[in-house]
C-alpha positions as CSV (number, residue, x, y, z in Angstrom):
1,X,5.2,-37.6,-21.4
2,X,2.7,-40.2,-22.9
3,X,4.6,-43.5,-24.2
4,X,4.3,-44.2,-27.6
5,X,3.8,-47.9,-28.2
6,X,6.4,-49.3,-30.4
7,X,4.3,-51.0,-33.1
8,X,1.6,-50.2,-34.8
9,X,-2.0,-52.2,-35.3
10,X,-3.6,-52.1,-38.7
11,X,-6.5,-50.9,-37.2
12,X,-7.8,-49.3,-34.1
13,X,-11.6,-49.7,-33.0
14,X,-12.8,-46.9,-30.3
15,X,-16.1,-48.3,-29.1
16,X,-16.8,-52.3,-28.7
17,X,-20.2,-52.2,-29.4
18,X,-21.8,-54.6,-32.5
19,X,-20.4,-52.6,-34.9
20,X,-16.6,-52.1,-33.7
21,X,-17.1,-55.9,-33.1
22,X,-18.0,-56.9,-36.5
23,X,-14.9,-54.6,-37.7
24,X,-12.2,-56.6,-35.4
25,X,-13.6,-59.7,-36.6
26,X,-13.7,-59.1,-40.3
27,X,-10.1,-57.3,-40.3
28,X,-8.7,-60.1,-37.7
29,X,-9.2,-62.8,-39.8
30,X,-7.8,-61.3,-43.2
31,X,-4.6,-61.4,-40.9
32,X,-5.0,-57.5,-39.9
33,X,-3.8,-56.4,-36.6
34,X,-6.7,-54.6,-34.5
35,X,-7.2,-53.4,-31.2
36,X,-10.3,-52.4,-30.1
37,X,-11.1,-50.0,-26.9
38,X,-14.2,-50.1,-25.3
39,X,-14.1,-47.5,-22.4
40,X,-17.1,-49.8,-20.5
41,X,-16.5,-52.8,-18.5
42,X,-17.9,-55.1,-21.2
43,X,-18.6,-55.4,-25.0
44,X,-21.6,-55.5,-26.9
45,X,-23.1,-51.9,-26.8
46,X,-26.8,-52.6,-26.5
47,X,-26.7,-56.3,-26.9
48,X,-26.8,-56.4,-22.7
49,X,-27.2,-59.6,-20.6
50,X,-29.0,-59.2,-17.1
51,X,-30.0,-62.1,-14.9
52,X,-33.5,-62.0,-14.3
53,X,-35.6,-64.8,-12.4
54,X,-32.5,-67.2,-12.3
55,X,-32.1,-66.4,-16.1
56,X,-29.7,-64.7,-18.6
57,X,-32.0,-62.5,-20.5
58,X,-31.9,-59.2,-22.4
59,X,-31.3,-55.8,-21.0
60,X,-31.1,-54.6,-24.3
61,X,-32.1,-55.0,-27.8
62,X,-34.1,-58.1,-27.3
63,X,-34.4,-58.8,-31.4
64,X,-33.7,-57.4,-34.9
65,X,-35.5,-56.6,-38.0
66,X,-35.1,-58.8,-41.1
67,X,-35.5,-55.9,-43.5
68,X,-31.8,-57.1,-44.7
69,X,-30.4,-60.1,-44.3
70,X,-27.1,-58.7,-42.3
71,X,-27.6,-60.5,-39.1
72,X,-28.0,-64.1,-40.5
73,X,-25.2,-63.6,-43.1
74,X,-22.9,-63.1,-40.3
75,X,-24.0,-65.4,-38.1
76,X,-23.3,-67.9,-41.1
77,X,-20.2,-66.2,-42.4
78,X,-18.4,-66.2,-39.1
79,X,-20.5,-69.8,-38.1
80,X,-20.7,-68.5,-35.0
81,X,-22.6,-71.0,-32.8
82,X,-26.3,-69.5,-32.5
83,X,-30.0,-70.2,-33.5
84,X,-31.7,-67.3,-35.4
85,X,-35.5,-68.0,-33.8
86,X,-38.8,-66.8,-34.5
87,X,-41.0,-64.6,-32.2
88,X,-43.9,-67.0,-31.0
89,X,-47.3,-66.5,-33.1
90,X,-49.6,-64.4,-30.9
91,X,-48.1,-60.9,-32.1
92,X,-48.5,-57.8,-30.4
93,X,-50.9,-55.6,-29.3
94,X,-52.1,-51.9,-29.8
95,X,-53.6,-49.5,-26.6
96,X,-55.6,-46.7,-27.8
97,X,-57.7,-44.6,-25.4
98,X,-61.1,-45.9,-24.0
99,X,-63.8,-44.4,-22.1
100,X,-63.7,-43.4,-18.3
101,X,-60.0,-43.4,-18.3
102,X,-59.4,-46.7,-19.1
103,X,-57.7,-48.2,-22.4
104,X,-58.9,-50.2,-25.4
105,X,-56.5,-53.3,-26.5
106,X,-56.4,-54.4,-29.8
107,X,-53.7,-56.7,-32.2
108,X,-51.7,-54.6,-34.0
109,X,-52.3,-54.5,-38.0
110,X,-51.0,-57.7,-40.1
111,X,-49.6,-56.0,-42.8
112,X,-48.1,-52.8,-42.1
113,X,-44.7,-51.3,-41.9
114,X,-43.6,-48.3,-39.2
115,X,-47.6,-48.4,-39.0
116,X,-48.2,-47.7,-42.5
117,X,-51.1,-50.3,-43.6
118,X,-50.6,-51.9,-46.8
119,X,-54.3,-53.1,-46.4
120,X,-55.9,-49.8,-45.3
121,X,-59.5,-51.2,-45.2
122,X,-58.3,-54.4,-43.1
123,X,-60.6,-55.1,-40.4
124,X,-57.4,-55.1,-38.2
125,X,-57.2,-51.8,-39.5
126,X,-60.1,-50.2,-38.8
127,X,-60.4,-51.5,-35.5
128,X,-57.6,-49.1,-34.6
129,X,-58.2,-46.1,-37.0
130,X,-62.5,-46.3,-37.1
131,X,-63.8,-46.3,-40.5
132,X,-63.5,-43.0,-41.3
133,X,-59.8,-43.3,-40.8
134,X,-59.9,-46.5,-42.8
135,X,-61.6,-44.8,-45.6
136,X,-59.3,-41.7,-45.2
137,X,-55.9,-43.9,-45.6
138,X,-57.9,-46.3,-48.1
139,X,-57.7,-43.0,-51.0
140,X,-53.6,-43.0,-50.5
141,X,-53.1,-45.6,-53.4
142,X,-54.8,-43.1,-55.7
143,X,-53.1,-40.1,-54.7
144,X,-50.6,-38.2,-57.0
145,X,-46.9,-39.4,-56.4
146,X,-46.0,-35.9,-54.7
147,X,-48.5,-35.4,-52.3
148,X,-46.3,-35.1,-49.3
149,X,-43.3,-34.2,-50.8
150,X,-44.3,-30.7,-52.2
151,X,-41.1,-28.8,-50.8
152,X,-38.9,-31.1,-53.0
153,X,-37.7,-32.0,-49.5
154,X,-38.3,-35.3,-47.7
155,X,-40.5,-34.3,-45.0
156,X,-40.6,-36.0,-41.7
157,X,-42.4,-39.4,-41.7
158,X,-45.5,-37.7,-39.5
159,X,-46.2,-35.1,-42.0
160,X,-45.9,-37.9,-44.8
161,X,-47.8,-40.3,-43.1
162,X,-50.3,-37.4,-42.3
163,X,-50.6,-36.1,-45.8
164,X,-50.8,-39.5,-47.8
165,X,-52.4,-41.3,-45.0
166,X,-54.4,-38.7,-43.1
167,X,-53.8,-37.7,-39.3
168,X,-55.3,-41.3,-37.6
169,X,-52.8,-43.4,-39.2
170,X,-49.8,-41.4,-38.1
171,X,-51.0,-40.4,-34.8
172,X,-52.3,-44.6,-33.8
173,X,-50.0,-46.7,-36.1
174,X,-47.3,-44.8,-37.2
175,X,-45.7,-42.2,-34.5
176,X,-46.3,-45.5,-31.5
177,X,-44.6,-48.0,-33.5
178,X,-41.5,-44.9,-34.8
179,X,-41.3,-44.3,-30.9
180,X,-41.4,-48.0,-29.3
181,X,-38.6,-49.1,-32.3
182,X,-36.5,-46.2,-32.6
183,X,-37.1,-44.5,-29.6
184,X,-37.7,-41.1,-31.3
185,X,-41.0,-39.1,-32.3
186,X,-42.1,-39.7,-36.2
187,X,-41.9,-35.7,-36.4
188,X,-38.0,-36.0,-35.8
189,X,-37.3,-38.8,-38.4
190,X,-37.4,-39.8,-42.1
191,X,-38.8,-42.7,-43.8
192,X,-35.8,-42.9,-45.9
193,X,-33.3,-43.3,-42.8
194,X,-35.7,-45.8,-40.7
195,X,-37.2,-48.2,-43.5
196,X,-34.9,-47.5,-46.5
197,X,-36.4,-50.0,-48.3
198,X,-39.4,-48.9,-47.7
199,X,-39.0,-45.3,-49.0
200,X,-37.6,-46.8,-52.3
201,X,-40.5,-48.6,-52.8
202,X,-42.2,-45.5,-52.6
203,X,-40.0,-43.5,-54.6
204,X,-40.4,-46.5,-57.1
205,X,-44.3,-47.3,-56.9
206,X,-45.5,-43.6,-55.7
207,X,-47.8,-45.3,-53.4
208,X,-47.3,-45.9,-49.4
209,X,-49.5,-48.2,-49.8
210,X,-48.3,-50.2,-52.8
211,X,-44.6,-50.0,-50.9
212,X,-45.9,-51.3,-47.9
213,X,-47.5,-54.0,-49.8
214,X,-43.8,-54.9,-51.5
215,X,-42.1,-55.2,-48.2
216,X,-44.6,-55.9,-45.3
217,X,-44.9,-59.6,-43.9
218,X,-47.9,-61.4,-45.1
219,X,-47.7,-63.1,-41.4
220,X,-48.8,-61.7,-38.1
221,X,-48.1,-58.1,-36.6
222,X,-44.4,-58.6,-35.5
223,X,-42.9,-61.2,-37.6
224,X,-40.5,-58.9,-39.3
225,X,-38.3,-59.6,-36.8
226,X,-36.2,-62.3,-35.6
227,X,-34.3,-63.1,-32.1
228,X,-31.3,-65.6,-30.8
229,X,-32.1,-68.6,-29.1
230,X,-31.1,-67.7,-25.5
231,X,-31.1,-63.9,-26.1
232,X,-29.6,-61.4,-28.4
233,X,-26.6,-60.4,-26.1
234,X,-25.7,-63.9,-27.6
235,X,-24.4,-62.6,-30.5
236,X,-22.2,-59.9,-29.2
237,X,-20.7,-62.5,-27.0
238,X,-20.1,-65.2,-29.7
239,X,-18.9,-62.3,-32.1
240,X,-16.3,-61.2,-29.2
241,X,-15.2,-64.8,-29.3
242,X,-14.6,-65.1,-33.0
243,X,-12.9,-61.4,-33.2
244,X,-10.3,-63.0,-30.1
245,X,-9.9,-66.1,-32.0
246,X,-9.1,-64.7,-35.2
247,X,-6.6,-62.5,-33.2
248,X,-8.2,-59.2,-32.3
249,X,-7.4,-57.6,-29.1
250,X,-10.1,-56.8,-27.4
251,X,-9.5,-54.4,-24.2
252,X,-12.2,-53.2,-22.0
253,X,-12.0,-49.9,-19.5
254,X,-10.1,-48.5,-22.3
255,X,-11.5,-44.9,-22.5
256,X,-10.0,-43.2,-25.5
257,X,-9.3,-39.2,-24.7
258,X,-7.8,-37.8,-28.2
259,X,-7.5,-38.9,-31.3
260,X,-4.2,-37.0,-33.2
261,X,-3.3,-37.5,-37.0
262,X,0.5,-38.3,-37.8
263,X,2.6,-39.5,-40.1
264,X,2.7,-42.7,-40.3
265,X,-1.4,-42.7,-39.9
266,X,-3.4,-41.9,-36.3
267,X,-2.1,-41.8,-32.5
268,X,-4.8,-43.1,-30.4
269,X,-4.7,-41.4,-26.6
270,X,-5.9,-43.5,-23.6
271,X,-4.7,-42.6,-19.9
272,X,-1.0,-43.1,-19.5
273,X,-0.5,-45.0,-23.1
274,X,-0.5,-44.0,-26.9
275,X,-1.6,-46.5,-29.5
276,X,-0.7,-45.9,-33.1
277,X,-2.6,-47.6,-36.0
278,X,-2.9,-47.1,-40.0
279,X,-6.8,-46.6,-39.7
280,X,-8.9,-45.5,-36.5
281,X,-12.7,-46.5,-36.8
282,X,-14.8,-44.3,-34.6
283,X,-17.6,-46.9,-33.4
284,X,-19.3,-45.2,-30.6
285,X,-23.0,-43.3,-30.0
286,X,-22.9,-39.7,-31.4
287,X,-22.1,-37.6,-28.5
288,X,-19.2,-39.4,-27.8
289,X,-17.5,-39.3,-31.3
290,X,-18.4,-36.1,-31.9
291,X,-16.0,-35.2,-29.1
292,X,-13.3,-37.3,-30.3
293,X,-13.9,-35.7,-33.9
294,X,-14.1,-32.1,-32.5
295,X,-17.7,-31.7,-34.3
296,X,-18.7,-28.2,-33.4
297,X,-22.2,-28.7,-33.9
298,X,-24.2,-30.6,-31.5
299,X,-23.7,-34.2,-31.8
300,X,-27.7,-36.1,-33.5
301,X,-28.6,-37.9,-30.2
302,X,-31.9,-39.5,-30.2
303,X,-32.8,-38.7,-26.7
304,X,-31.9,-40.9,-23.5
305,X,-33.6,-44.4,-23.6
306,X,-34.9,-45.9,-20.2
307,X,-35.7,-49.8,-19.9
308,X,-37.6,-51.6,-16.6
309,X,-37.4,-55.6,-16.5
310,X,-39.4,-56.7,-14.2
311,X,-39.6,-60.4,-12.1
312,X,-43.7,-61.2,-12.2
313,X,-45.1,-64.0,-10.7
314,X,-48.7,-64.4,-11.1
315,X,-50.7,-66.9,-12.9
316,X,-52.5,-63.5,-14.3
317,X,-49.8,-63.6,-17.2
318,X,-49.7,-67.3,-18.1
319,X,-52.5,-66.1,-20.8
320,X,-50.6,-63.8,-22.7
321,X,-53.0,-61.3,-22.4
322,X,-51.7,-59.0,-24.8
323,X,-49.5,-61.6,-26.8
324,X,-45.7,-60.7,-27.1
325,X,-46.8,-56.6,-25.6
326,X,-48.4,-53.8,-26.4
327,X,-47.2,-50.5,-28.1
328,X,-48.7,-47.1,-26.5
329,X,-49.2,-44.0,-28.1
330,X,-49.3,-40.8,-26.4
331,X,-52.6,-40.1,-26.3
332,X,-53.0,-43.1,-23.9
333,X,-51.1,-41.8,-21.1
334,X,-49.0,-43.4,-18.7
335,X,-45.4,-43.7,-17.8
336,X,-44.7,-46.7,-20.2
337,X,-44.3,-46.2,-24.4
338,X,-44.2,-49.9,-24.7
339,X,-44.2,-53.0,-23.2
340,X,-42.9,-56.6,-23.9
341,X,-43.8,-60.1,-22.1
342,X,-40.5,-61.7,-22.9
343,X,-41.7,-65.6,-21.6
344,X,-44.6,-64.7,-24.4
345,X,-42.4,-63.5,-27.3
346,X,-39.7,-66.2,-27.0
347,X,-40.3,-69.8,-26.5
348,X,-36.5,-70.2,-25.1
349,X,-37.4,-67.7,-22.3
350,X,-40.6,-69.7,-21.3
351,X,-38.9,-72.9,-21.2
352,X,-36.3,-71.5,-18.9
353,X,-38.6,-69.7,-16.6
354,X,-40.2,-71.1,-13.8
355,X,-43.9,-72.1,-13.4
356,X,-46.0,-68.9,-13.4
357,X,-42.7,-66.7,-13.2
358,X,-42.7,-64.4,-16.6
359,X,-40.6,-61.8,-16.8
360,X,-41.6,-58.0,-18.9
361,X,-39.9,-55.3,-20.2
362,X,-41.4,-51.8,-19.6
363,X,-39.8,-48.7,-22.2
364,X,-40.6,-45.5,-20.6
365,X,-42.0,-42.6,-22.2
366,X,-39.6,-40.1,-20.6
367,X,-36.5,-41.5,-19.6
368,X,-36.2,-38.9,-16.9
369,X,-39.2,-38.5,-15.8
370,X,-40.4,-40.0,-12.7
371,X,-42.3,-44.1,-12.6
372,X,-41.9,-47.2,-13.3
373,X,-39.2,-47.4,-10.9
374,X,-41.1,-49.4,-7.6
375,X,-42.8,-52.7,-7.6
376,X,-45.9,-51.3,-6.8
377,X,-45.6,-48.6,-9.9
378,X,-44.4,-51.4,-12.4
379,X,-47.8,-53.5,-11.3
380,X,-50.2,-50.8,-11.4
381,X,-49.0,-49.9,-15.0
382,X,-49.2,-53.6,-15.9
383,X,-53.1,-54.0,-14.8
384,X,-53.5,-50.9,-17.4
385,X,-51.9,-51.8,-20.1
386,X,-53.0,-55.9,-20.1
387,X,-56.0,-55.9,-18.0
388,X,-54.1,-58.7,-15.6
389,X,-54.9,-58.2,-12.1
390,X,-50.8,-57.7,-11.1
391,X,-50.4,-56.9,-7.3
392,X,-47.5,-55.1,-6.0
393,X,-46.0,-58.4,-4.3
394,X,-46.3,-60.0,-7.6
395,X,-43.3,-57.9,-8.8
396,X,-40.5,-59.7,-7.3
397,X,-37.4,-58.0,-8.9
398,X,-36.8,-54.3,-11.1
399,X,-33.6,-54.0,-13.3
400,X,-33.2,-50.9,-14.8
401,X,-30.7,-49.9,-18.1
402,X,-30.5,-46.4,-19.1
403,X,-28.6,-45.3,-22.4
404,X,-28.0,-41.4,-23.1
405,X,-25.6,-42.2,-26.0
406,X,-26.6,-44.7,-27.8
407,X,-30.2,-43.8,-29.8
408,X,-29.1,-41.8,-33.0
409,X,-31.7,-39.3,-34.7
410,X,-32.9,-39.7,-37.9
411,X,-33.7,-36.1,-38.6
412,X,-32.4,-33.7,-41.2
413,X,-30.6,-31.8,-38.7
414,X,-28.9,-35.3,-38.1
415,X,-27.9,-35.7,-41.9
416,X,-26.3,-32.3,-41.8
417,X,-24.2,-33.4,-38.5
418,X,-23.0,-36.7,-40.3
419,X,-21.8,-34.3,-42.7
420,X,-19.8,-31.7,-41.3
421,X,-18.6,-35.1,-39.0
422,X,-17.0,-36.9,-42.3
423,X,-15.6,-33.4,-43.3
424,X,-14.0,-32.9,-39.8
425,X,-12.9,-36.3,-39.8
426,X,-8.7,-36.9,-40.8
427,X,-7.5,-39.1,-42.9
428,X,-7.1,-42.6,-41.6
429,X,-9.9,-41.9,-39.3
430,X,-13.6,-43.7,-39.9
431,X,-17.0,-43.7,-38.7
432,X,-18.9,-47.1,-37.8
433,X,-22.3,-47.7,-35.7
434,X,-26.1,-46.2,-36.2
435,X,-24.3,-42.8,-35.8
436,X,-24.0,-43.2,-39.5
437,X,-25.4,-46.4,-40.8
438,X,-28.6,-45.2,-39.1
439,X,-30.7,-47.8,-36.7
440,X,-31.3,-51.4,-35.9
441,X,-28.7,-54.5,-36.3
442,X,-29.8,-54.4,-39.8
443,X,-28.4,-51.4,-40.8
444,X,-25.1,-51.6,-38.5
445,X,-24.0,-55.0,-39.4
446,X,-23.8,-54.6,-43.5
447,X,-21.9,-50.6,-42.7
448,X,-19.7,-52.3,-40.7
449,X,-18.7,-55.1,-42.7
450,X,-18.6,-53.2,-46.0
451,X,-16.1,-51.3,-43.9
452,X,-14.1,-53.6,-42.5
453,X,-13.7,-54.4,-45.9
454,X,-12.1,-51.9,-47.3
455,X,-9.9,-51.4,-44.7
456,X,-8.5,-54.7,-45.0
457,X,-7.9,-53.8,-48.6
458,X,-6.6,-50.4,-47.9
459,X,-4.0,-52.7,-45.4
460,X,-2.4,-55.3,-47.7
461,X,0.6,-55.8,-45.3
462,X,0.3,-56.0,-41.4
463,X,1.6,-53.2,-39.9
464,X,5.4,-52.8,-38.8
465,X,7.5,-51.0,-36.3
């Protein structure tokens, strides 16, 4: 028979990702007792540190949106000992199709959000969409507040973009940008799950354009985002060391089998050991807690998501051809959805780096399909998509990450999940992570803590045997 353990925690985290990190910090030091299992070999979730080139860089998430101000509040709240930085100036880049086979390269609009243009007439603009695009998309500010939304229903961004918009801005701007960020197709998501703030805007104004306006950056392409000095695995590391500080217990290779209501709140089932706590917060990708939850429908997984970092030397790059990257639709081809030149993005990466040594990040298309995965594939797809004459023996070193649980969907079909989940979920038991505070740092980190929260209130006395 399983042992029991003989005391209870306050709180048990399954998952040790940013959000079940943020949960052990909050409720460790309001005095809670919390355990968190994380059935990996390390913490963070996809905060990832690789050494690349002699360097700790990211192997994950390599920055987060500013759309809320979640990441600096905690980095302030918990005065955990990091430097929120800004992307360097150059921006990033568009590839549409050229002629002959070959690409066209362009800076990606100023002032747009997920692609929507809150300029539509922009000459930044038109150079992706043409003119007739431009004039197309240029109508939207005029058009009645429910075009798009005819059903009553939110529709899928595409077909909003498409209707309000017309077809060139969601094909070039918005459904590249939806993919590269969120790793999913603009036909499977909503705008009000991405860019909530966005979609209130709209629901407020009645205009994509006049919301876009509200909320986009009057800066360059890119600046709605923000990174850590050093890398954004940073902060899952410095979080992990506040949460221990404060008295969390934080155990790795912890792979949690069942989760089983009781009295006195939740057993907890690992191999060979029981855990008991007064609350259970479920902080892992979809698939996984819709196994622990015993969700018969299947679980909203956003698709598998496959990342290349690459070693380049070559005095080719020191230019920053294509600034901080370039974002590829489909209709451009190739193995590669997006690409970022990390040395280019962040000035604390080209300060570490060695002289002519830069060092990219490819995201491919299709995680499982074939590419990307030799140093003579990697440069061929570089000299497409920057025009930089990369040889094979330029590409020193290929790290690849694969996740196939960690990219929630943002489709209806994914709302209906998170609800039969919370209706199959037992008392005492909780859900944390973009499985139901949807996407991106921004989103995670405020669910979490709003959480974490009312736990702590919900726990006025440390748990007893």
């Amino acid at each position: 028979m399983v042992p029991v353990t003989a005391s209870a925690s306050d709180i048990i985290v399954v998952g040790g990702g940013i959000a079940g990190l943020v949960i052990a910090w909050e409720a460790a030091r309001a005095g809670r007792r919390v355990i968190v299992c994380e059935s990996g070999d390390d913490t963070g979730g996809m905060l990832r540190r690789g050494r690349v080139a002699g360097v700790d860089v990211d192997l994950g998430a390599e920055s987060f949106a500013i759309r809320t101000s979640g990441v600096a509040d905690l980095v302030a709240d918990a005065a955990l000992p990091l430097q929120i930085v800004e992307p360097r100036p150059e921006g990033a880049h568009l590839v549409l199709p050229g002629a002959f086979g070959r690409v066209r390269r362009m800076p990606l609009p100023r002032r747009a959000v997920v692609g929507m243009p809150a300029e539509p007439e922009a000459g930044d603009v038109v150079r992706a969409i043409g003119r007739a695009g431009a004039r197309r998309a240029a109508q939207e500010r005029d058009l009645p507040a429910g075009i798009g939304r005819e059903s009553g229903v939110e529709p899928s961004l595409f077909d909003l973009a498409t209707a309000r918009y017309g077809r060139r801005v969601a094909e070039r701007l918005v459904d590249p940008l939806c993919q590269s960020v969120y790793s999913q197709p603009s036909s499977a998501v909503r705008l009000s799950a991405v860019h909530p703030s966005l979609w209130a805007e709209f629901e407020r104004r009645g205009s994509l354009t006049a919301a876009a306006g509200a909320v986009a950056p009057a800066a360059r392409a890119g600046s709605a985002v923000r990174g850590i000095d050093g890398g954004m695995w940073r902060l899952a590391a410095a979080l992990r060391d506040a949460a221990e500080a404060a008295g969390a217990i934080i155990r790795t290779g912890a792979a949690v089998q069942a989760l089983r209501p009781a009295a006195y709140g939740v057993e907890v089932v690992l191999a060979g050991e029981t855990l008991r706590a007064g609350h259970v917060v479920v902080a892992t990708g979809p698939a996984a807690a819709g196994a622990l939850l015993r969700v018969d429908a299947a679980a909203p997984v956003g698709g598998a998501v496959r990342l290349v970092t690459a070693e380049v030397v070559s005095r080719a790059l020191d230019a920053r051809p294509v600034g901080s990257g370039v974002i590829v639709p489909p209709a451009a081809g190739g193995p590669a959805k997006a690409l970022t030149h990390v040395d280019a993005k962040w000035e604390w990466a080209a300060r570490a780096l060695p002289v002519h040594t830069h060092v990219v990040r490819l995201s491919a298309r299709d995680a499982d399909a074939p590419g990307l995965d030799t140093p003579a594939a990697v440069a061929g797809e570089l000299r497409r998509l920057t025009g930089a004459r990369i040889r094979p023996a330029d590409v020193w070193a290929l790290t690849e990450t694969r996740w196939t649980d960690a990219v929630t969907s943002a489709s209806a079909a994914a709302a209906a999940w998170r609800t039969a989940a919370r209706a199959a979920t037992p008392a005492g038991i909780h859900l944390a992570g973009a499985t139901v505070a949807g996407t991106g740092l921004a989103s995670v980190i405020p669910h979490a803590r709003e959480l974490a929260r009312e736990l702590v209130a919900r726990t006025s006395h440390p748990a007893t045997a």
